[in-house]
MITI-289238 format. One line per field, with one value per residue (C-alpha): residue number from 0; residue in one letter; x, y, z. Coordinates in pm, 1 decimal, always signed. Layout:
! MITI-289238
pos NUM_...
code A_...
east X_...
north Y_...
up Z_...
//
This chain:
! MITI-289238
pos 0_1_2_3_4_5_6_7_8_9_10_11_12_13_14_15_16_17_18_19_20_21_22_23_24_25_26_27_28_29_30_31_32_33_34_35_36_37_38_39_40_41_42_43_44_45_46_47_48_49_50_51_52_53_54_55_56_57_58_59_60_61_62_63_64_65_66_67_68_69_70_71_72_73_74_75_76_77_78_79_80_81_82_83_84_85_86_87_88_89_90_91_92_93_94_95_96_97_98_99_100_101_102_103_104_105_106_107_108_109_110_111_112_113_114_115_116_117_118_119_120_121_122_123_124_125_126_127_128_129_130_131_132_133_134_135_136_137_138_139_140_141_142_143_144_145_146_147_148_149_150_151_152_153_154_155_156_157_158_159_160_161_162_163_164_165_166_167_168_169_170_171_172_173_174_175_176_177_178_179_180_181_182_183_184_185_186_187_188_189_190_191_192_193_194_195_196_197_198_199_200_201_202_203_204_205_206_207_208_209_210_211_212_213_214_215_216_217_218_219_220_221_222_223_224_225_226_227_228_229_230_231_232_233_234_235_236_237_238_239_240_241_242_243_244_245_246_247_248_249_250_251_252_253_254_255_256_257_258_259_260
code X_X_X_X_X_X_X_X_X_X_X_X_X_X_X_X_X_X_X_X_X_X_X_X_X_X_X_X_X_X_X_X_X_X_X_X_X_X_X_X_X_X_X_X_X_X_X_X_X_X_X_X_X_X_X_X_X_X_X_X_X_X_X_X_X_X_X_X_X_X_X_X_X_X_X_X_X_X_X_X_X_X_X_X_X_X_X_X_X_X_X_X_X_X_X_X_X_X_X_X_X_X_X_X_X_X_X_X_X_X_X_X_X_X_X_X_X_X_X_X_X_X_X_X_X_X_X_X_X_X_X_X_X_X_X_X_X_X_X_X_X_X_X_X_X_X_X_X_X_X_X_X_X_X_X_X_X_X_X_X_X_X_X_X_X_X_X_X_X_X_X_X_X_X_X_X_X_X_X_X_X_X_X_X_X_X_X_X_X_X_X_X_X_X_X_X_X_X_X_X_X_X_X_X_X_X_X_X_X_X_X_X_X_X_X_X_X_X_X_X_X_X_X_X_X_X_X_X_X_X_X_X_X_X_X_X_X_X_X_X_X_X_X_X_X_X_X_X_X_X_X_X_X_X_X_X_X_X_X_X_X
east +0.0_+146.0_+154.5_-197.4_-209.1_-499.9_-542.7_-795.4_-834.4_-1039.1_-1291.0_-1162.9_-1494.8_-1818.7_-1942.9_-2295.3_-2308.7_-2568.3_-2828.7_-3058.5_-2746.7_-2854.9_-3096.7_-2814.6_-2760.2_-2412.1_-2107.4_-1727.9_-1620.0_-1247.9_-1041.2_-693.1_-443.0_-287.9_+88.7_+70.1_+451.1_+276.6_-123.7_-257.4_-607.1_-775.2_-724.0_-999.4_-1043.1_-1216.8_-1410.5_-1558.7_-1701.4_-1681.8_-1931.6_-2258.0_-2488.5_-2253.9_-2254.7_-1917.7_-1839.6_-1995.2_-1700.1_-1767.9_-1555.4_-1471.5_-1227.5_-967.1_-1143.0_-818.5_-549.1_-471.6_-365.3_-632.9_-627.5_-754.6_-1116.5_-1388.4_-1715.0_-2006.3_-2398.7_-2661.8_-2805.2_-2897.5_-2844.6_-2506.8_-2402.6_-2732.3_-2493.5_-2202.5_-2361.3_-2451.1_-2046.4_-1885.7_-1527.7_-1325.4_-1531.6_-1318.0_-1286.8_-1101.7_-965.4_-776.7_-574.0_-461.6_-591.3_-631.1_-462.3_-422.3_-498.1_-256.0_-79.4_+85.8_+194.0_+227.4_-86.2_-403.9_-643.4_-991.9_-1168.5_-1539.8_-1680.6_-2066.2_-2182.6_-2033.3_-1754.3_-1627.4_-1458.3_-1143.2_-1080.9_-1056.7_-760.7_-628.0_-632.0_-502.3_-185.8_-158.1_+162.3_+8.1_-372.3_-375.0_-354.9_-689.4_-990.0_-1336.2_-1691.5_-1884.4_-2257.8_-2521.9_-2838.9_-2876.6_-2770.4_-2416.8_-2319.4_-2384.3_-2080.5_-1661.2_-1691.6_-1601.1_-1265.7_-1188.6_-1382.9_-1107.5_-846.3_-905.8_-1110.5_-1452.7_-1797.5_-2069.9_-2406.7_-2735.1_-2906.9_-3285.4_-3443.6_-3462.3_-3366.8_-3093.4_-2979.5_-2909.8_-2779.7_-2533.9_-2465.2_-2390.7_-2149.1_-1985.1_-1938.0_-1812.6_-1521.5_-1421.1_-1368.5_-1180.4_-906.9_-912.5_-561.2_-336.0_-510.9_-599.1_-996.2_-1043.3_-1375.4_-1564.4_-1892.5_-2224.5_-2248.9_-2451.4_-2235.3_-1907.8_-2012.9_-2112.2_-1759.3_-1664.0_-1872.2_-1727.6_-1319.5_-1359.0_-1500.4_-1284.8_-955.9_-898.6_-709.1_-895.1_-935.3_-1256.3_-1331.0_-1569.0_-1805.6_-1884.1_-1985.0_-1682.0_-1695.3_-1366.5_-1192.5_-868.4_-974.0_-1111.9_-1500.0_-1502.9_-1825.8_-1756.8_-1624.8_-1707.6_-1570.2_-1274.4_-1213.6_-1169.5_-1517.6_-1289.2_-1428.5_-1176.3_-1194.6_-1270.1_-1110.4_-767.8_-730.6_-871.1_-1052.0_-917.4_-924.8_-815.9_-1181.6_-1029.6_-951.0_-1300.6_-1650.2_-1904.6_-2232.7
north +0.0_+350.2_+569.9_+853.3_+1190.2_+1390.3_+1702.1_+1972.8_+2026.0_+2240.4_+2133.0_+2157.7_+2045.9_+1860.4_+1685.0_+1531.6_+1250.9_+1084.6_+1191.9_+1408.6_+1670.0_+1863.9_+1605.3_+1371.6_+1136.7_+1039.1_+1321.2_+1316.9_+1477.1_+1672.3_+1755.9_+1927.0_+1634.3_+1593.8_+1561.0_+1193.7_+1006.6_+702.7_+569.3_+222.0_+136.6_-23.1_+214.2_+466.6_+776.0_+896.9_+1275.9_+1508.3_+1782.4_+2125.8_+2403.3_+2451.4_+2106.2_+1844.9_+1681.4_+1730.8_+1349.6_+1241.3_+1110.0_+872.2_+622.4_+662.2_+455.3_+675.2_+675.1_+854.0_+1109.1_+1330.6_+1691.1_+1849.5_+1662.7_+1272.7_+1241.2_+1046.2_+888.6_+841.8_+814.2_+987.1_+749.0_+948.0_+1288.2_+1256.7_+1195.9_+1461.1_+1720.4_+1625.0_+1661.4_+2027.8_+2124.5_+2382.0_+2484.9_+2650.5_+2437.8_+2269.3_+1890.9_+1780.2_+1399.4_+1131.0_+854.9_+670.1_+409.1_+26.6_-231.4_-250.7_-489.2_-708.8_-568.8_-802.1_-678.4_-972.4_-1177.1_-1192.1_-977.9_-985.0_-700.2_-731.7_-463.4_-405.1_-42.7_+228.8_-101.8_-3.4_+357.9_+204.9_+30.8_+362.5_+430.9_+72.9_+54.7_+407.9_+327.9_-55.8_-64.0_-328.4_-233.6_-525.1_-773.0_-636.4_-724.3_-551.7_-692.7_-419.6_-480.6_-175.9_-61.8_+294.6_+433.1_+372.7_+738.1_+776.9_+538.9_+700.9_+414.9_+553.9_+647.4_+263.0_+177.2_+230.8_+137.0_-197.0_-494.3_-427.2_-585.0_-371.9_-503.8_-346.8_-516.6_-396.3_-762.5_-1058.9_-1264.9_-970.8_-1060.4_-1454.2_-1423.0_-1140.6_-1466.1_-1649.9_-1419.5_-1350.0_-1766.7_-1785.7_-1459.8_-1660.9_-1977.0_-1858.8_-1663.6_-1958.3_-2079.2_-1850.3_-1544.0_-1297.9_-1182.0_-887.9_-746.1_-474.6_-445.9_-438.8_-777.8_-999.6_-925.8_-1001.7_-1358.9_-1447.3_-1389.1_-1545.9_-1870.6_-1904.6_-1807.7_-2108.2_-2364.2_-2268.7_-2260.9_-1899.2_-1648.6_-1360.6_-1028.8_-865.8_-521.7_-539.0_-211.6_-206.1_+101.3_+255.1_+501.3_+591.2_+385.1_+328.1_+27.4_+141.4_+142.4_-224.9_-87.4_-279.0_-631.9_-955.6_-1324.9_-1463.6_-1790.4_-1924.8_-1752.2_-1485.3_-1096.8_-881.0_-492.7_-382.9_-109.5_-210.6_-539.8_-432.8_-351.4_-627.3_-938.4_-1329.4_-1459.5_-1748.0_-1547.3_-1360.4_-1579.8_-1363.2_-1597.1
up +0.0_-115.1_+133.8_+173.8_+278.8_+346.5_+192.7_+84.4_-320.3_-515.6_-753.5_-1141.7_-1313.2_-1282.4_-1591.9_-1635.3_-1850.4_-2061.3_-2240.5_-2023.8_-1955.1_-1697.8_-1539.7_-1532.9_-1259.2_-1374.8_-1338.5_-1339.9_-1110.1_-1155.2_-863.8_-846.3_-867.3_-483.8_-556.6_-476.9_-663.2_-719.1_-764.6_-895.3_-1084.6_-768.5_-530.5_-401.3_-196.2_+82.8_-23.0_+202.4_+75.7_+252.4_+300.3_+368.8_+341.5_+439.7_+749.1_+948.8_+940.9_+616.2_+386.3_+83.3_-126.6_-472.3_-691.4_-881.8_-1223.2_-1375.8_-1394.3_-1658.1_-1725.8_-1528.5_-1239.8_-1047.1_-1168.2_-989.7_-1180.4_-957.7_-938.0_-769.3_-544.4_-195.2_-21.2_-14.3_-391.2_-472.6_-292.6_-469.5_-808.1_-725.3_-703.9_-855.6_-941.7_-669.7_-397.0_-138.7_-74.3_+175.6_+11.0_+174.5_-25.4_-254.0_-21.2_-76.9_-289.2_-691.6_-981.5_-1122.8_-1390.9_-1660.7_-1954.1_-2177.1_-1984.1_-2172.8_-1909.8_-1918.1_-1735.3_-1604.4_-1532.0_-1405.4_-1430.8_-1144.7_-1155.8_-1472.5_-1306.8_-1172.2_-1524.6_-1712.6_-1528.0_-1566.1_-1930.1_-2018.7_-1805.0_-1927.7_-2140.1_-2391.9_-2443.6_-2739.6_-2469.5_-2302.8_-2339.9_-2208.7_-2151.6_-1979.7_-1871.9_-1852.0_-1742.9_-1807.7_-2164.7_-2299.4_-2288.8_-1912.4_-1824.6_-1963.9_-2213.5_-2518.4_-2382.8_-2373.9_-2646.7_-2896.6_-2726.7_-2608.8_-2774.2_-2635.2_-2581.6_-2396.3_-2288.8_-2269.7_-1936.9_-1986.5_-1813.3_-1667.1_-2026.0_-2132.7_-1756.2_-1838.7_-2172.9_-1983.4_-1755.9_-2034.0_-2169.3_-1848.9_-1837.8_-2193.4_-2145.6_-1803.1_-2007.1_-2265.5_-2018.9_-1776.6_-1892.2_-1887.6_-1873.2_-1614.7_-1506.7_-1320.6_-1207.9_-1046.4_-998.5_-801.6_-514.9_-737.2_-1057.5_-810.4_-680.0_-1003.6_-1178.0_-872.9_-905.4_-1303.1_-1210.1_-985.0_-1143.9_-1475.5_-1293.0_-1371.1_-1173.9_-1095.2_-877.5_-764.0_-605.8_-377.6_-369.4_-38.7_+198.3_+346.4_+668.3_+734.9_+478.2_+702.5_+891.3_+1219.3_+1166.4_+1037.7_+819.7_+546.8_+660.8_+425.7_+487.3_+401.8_+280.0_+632.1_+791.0_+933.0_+899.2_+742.0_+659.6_+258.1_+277.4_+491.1_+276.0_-20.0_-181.9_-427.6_-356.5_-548.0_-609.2_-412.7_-100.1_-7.6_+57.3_-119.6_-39.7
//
């Protein structure tokens, strides 16, 4: 684990995406890059916004989406009071972040990878493939269920072999199941799967990376308080029935190290 600081940045930019603009409940979200020497696709951090409106203790976790010229930019989705506020930012607001925090994917070069990625999962993968010194060995399968251009797709789009699907019910949901079976198979030799993703999506890579043999990582979305270790928020099992922290041990995890059922 790198080492973290905790500093206050200013906002850059918020971006809506998708196709209601405005009305959007997706954004990017573009902070002032915090000086840190090193980061790695994986990792997340901690954001507390200042000002007005925000509780004094409320603190969410994001996973580093991606660093460029303008700064470390976060993808997220309204889903409560919280990520409501954060969509109503401006430039020149103050956050006060913590991180990088948590563990990384793997990164091999010259291994076939196949990355999973389940809607708000596929965040931490725009980060992964723009650094990845051989994109030609990736390969994406990204499943959906709001419109393509709410998700930073298109920046992986053409840069990676890609596969998106369009999850609008219960049968678009199996023959997703399918696919997700079928990708698992065909890297289950000497390939790599990673995958990030809502609970469900995660134990069913899970289920396949076992019973094909394959090596794989998953991040595990869970709720994170403090995101240091010390609220034990977000514990899941291990292999052995023991609790262990999300955000201290991971959030990645070998598929063959965490109990998701």
């Amino acid at each position: 684990m790198f080492a973290n600081q905790c500093l206050d940045v200013k906002v850059v930019e918020l971006k809506a995406l998708g196709p209601d603009g405005d009305a959007s409940k997706f954004f990017e979200l573009c902070l002032e890059y915090p000086g840190w020497k090193q980061w790695s696709a994986g990792q997340f951090v901690m954001l507390r916004p200042q000002g007005p409106g925000f509780e004094p203790l409320w603190a969410r976790a994001f996973s580093i989406c991606r660093v460029d010229e303008r700064g470390l930019w976060v993808f997220f989705q309204v889903m409560g009071r919280g990520t409501r506020k954060m969509s109503e930012l401006t430039p020149g607001d103050i956050i006060t972040l913590w991180g990088p925090l948590g563990n990384w994917f793997y990164v091999r070069p010259d291994t076939p990878t196949l990355i999973l990625a389940g809607g708000l999962g596929l965040a931490p993968f725009v980060g992964y493939v723009l650094a990845h010194p051989k994109p030609e060995n990736l390969r994406l399968v990204f499943g959906h269920t709001a419109p393509l251009d709410c998700y930073p797709y298109a920046e992986l789009a053409g840069r990676v072999a890609s596969e998106a699907f369009f999850d609008q019910g219960p049968s678009d949901l199996q023959a997703f199941i399918a696919l997700i079976q079928d990708r698992v198979r065909e890297f289950s030799k000497d390939g790599l799967v990673l995958a990030c993703g809502p609970p469900r999506f995660l134990r069913t890579v899970r289920t396949f990376a076992l019973k094909e043999g394959a090596e794989a990582q998953l991040s595990l979305e869970n709720r994170m308080a403090c995101g240091v270790g010390a609220c034990l928020g977000c514990v899941v099992k291990d292999d052995k029935g023991n609790f262990v922290q999300v955000c201290f041990r991971g959030p990645v995890f070998r598929a063959d190290e965490v109990n998701l059922d």
